[in-house]
N, C-alpha and C positions, 0 to 999 in steps of 0.2 A: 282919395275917392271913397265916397258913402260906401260899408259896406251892404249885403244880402237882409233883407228883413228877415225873412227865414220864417215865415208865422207860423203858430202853431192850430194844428188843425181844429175847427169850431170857437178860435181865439175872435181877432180879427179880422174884419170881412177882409175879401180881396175884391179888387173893383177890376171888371172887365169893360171895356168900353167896346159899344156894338154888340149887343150880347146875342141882338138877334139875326146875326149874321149868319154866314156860311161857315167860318171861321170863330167868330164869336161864341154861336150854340156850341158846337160841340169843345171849346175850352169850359165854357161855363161848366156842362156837363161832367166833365173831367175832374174839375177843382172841386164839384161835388161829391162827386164818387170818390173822392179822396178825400172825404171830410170835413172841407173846408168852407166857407162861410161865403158866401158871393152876393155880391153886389154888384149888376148890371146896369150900364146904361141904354135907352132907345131914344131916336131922334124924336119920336112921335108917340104920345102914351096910348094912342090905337092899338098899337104893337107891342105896351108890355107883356099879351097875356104869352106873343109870341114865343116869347123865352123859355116860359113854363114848358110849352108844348114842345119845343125843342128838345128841351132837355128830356124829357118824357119818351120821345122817338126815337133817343141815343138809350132808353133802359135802366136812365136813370129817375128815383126819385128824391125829390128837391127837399122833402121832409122839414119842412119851416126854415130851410135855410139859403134862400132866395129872395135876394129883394132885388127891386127893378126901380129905374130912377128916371125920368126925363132931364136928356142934358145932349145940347146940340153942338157940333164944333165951331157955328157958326156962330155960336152966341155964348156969354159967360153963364147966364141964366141956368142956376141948377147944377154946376160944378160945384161948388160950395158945400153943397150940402151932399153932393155925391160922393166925397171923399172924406167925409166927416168918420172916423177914426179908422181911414186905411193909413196902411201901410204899403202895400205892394198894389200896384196899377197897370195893370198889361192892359195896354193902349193899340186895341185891334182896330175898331172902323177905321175908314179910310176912304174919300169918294175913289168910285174905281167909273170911271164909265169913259167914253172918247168923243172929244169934240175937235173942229177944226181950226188948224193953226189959228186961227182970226180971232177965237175965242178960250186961248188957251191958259190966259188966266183965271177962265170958269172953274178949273181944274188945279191948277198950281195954286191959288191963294187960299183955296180952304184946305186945301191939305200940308200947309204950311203951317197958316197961323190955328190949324186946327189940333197939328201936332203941339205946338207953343202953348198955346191954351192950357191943352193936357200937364204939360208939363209943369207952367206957371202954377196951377193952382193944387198940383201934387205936393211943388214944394212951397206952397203960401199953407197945405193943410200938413204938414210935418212928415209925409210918405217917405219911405227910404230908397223904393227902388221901383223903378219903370220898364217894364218890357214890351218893347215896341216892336210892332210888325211892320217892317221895311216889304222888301224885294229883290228877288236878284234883277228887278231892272235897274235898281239904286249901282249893282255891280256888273254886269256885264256886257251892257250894250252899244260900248265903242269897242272901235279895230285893237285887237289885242295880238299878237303873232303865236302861231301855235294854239291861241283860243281855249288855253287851258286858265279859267278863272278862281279865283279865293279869296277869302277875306280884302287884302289888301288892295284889292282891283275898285277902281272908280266911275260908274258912267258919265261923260264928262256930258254937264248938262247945256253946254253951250252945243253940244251933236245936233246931228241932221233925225233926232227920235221925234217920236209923237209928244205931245202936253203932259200923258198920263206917265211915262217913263221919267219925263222930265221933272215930275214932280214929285216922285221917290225919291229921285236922288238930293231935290231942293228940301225934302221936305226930312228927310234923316239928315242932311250936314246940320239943316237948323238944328234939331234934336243935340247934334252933340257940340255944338258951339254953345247952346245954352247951358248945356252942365259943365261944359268946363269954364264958363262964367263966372260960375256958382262959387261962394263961399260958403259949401255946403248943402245940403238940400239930399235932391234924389240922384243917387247912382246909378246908368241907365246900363240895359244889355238890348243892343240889335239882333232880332232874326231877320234873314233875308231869306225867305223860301223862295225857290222856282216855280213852276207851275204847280199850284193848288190843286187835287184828283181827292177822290175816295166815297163815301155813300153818303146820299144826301138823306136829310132830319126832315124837309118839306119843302115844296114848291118852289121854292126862292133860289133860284142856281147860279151860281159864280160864272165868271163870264169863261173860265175852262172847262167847269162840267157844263156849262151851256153848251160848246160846240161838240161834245160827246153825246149829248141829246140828239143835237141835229144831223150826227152822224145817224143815228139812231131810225129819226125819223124821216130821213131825207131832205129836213129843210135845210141840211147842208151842203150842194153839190160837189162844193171845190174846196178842198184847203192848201194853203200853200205850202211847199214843197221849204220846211226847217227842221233844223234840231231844235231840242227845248229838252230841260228837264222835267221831271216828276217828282213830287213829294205828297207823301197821304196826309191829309187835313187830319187825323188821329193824329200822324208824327208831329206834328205841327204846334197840335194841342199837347202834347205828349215834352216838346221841347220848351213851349213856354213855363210849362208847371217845372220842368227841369230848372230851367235860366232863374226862375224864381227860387229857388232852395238850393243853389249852387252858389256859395260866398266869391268863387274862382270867374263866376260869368260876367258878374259886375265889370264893368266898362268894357267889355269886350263886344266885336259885332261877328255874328255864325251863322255863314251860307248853312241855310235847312232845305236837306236836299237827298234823294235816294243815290244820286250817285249816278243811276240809268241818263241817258241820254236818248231821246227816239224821235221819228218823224210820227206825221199824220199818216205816211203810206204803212209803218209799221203797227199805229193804233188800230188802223182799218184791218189789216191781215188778223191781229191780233185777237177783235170783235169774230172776225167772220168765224176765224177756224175754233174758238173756244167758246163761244156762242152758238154758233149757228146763226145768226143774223145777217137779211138779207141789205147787205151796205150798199149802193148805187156809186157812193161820195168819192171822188180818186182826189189824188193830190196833185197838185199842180206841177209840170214841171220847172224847171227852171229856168230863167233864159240864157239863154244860148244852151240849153240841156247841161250844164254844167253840174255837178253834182254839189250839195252844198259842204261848204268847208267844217269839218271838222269841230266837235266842242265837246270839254269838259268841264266838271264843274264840283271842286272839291268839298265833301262833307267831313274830310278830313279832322276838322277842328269842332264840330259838332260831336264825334265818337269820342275825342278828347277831353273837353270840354264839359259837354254835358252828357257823357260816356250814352249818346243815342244809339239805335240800332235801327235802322230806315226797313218798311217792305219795298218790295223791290216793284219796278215801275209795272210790270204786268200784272201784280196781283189787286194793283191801286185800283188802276185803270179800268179791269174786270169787274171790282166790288162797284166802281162806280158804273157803268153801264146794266150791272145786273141790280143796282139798286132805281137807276132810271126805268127799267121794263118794269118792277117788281111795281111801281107809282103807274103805271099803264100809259 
């Protein structure tokens, strides 16, 4: 297996794909503030000034060392020259949005041949190492007994899940089928974070911190009555610049994850009583009132590995609601 590139700061760009994400921005910003050399891509050059301003809203400045690329997953167009003398490739976007069984290939084939692409042309431009953002829906969302998940756990994509579930998990085994293809090439590391939380850079909100809005503002009534985890979009960013300068992360895949477990009824408590915020939103109960079963969800091999330290799921969740009023 390729080892770690390991670049040295203001060497070698590193290339983030998606830069002007929710996830994207605030890596970018990171690998900045740490010296480093970035190199972004956006689907649409309307959006490269995005990235700038991104970064900016995190308190960083980009000091001539930001560039921004157009290059689509959809198309080869502008990979090429996106990767022209990286090394390290943390390969964020990803579509995220939900359509119906009927059209669920809308969703599974570009995030397939989107992650391929990435990969293809990291190791057509001589890159050593790829970190890709998966999901824990790639791990946990078939019947597992006891419901304590890790690394090793698989959601099987042939389940009764939605397109978008299905296509993490279709779309990381291609990831690692292709490298071990390889007679060389890039050596990849998987994060699979849980629920995505923490303070937004601008308008643009992930489809988690969207339903914290809605709590917010009432355009959410109901939420259903689950466990789920939390992980802070810092840790996130925090763990990909790890996996990248960790020679030990290469081929390895790490649930990124606080550890915390919680419902919607507990986010809502959690808003009202440390906020003051007037929530209307209750959580649904279950049917037949059963309570839901039980879940863990080990970050065990992230503290290891890339010796993380997670905030804990209430001070995410806080920073992110008190970063939604602060935006009005």
């Amino acid at each position: 297996m390729p080892g770690s590139a390991l670049p040295e700061n203001n060497s070698a760009p590193v290339l983030v794909t998606g830069g002007n994400g929710y996830v994207g921005g605030r890596l970018v910003a990171e690998l900045l503030d740490r010296g480093y050399r970035v190199r972004a891509t956006v689907r649409d050059a309307a959006r490269a000034g995005a990235v700038t301003d991104l970064v900016r809203a995190a308190g960083v400045d980009p000091a001539g060392r930001l560039e921004t690329v157009v290059a689509s997953l959809d198309h080869d167009a502008g990979w090429a020259d996106a990767l022209v003398g990286v090394s390290v490739v943390h390969h964020v976007a990803s579509p995220f949005r939900s359509v119906p069984e009927d059209r669920a290939e809308e969703i599974i084939t570009p995030a397939v041949t989107g992650t391929l692409r990435v990969l293809r042309h990291a190791r057509d431009a001589g890159a050593t190492h790829v970190v890709l953002t998966s999901s824990f829906a790639a791990v946990g969302y078939s019947p597992k007994a006891g419901r304590r998940y890790d690394e090793t756990d698989w959601t099987d994509p042939e389940g009764p899940n939605d397109p978008y579930i299905r296509s993490k998990v279709l779309a990381e085994r291609a990831a690692w089928d292709f490298v071990a293809a390889q007679d060389g090439g890039p050596g990849l590391t998987v994060l699979n974070p849980t629920g995505i939380f923490g303070p937004v850079l601008d308008g643009r909100l992930s489809t988690s911190v969207g339903a914290v809005q809605g709590l917010l503002t009432g355009a959410v009534p109901v939420l259903p009555r689950m466990r789920f985890g939390v992980v802070d979009v810092r840790d996130v960013a925090e763990a990909h610049v790890r996996a990248m300068t960790t020679p030990a992360a290469v081929g390895e895949r790490i649930l990124v994850t606080s550890g915390d477990v919680v419902t919607w009824g507990w986010v809502i408590d959690l808003l009202r009583r440390e906020l003051g915020v007037d929530i209307t939103a209750v959580e649904q109960d279950a049917a037949g009132g059963a309570d839901v079963p039980p879940l863990e969800i080990s970050n065990d091999k992230a503290r290891r590995v890339l010796g993380m330290s997670f905030r804990p799921a209430g001070t995410t969740l806080l920073d992110t609601a008190r970063s939604l009023l602060a935006r009005g």
